[in-house]
TORKOL-4160 file (C-alpha; in steps of 0.2 Angstrom, whole numbers, padded with zeros to 4 digits, m for minus):
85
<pt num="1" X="0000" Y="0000" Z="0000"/>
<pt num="2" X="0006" Y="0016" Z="m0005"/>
<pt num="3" X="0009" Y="0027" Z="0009"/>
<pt num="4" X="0004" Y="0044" Z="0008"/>
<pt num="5" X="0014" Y="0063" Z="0011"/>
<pt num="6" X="0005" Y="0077" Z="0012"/>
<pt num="7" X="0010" Y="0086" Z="m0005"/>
<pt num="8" X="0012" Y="0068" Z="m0014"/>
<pt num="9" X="0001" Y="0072" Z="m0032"/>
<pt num="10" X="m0011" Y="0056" Z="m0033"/>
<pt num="11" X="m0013" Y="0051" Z="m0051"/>
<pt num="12" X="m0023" Y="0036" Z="m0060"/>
<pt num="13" X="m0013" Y="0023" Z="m0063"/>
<pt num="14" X="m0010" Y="0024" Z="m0083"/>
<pt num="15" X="m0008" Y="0043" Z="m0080"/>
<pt num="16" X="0008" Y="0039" Z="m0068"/>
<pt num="17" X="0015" Y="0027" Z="m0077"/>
<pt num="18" X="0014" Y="0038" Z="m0091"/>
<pt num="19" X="0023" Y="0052" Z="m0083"/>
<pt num="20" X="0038" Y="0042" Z="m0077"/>
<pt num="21" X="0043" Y="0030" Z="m0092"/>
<pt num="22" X="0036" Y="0041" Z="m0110"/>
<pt num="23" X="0022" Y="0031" Z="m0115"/>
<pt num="24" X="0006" Y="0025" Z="m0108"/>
<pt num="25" X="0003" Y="0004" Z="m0107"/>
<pt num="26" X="m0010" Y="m0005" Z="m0110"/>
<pt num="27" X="m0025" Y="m0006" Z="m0097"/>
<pt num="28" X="m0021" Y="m0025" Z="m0095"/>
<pt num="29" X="m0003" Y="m0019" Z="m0091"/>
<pt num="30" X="m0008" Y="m0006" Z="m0077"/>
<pt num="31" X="m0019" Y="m0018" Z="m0069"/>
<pt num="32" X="m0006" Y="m0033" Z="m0070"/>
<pt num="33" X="0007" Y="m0023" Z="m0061"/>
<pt num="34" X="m0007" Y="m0016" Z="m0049"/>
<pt num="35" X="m0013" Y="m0032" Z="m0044"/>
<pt num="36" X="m0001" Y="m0049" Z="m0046"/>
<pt num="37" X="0014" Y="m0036" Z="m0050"/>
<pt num="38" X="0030" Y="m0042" Z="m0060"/>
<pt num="39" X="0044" Y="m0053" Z="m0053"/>
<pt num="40" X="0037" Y="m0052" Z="m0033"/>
<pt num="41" X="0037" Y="m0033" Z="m0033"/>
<pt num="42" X="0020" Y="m0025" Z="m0035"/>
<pt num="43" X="0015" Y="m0007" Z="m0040"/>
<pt num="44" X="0012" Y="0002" Z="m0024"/>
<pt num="45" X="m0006" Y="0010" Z="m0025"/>
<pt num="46" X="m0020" Y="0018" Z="m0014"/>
<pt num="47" X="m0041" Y="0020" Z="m0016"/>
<pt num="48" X="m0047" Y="0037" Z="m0016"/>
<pt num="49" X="m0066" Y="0030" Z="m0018"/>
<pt num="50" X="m0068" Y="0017" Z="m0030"/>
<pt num="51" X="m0051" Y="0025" Z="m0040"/>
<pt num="52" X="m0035" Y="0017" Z="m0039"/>
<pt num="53" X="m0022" Y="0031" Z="m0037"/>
<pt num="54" X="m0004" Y="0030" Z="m0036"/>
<pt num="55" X="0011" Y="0041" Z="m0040"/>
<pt num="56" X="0026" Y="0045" Z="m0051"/>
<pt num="57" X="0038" Y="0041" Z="m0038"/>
<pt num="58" X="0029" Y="0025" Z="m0035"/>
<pt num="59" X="0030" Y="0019" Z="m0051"/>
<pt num="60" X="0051" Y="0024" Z="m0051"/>
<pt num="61" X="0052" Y="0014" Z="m0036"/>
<pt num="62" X="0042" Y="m0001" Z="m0046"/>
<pt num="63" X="0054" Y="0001" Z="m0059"/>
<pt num="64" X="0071" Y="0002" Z="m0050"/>
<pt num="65" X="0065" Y="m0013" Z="m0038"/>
<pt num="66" X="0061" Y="m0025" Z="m0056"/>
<pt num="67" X="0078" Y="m0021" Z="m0059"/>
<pt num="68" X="0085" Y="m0027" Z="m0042"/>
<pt num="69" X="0076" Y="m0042" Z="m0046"/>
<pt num="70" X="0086" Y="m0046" Z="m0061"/>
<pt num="71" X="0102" Y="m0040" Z="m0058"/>
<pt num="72" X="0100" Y="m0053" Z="m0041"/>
<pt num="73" X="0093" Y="m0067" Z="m0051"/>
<pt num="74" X="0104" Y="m0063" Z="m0066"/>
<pt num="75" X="0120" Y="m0065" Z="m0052"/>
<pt num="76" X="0113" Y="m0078" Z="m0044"/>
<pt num="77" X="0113" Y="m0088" Z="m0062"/>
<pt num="78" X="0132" Y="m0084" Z="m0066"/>
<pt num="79" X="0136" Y="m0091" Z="m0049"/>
<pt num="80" X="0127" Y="m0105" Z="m0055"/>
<pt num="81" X="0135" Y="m0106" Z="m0072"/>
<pt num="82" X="0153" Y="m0103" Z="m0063"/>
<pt num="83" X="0151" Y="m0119" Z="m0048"/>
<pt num="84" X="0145" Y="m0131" Z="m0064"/>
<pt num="85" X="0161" Y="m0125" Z="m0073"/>
């Protein structure tokens, strides 16, 4: 859950998403990263009514925390690789 500052600018999720990386994805992909998210890390969100709100900053953190998960599995794989050698 997305904890909220006072000053933080809540936007819809596509909206967000939109602002941090260029482009807007597609529905499916909003709701996917809201809801199961990608590679154990989910997109940090908050209901204002019956809208799901979130932030540019949260989508960064999303972003930056997918890559910490490959970089650590992408390691952990070359260990792997180097102990079979």
């Amino acid at each position: 859950m997305l904890k909220i500052q006072p000053g933080d600018e809540l936007l819809p999720v596509p909206i967000a998403i939109e602002e941090a990386i260029g482009y807007r994805p597609h529905p499916t992909t909003c709701t996917r990263w809201t809801r199961k998210g990608v590679r154990g890390v989910r997109l940090e969100t908050v209901r204002v009514g019956s809208l799901v709100k979130t932030t540019v900053e949260a989508v960064v953190r999303f972003i930056e925390a997918q890559n910490e998960a490959i970089e650590t599995r992408n390691a952990g794989d070359s260990r792997e690789l180097a102990a079979a050698s």
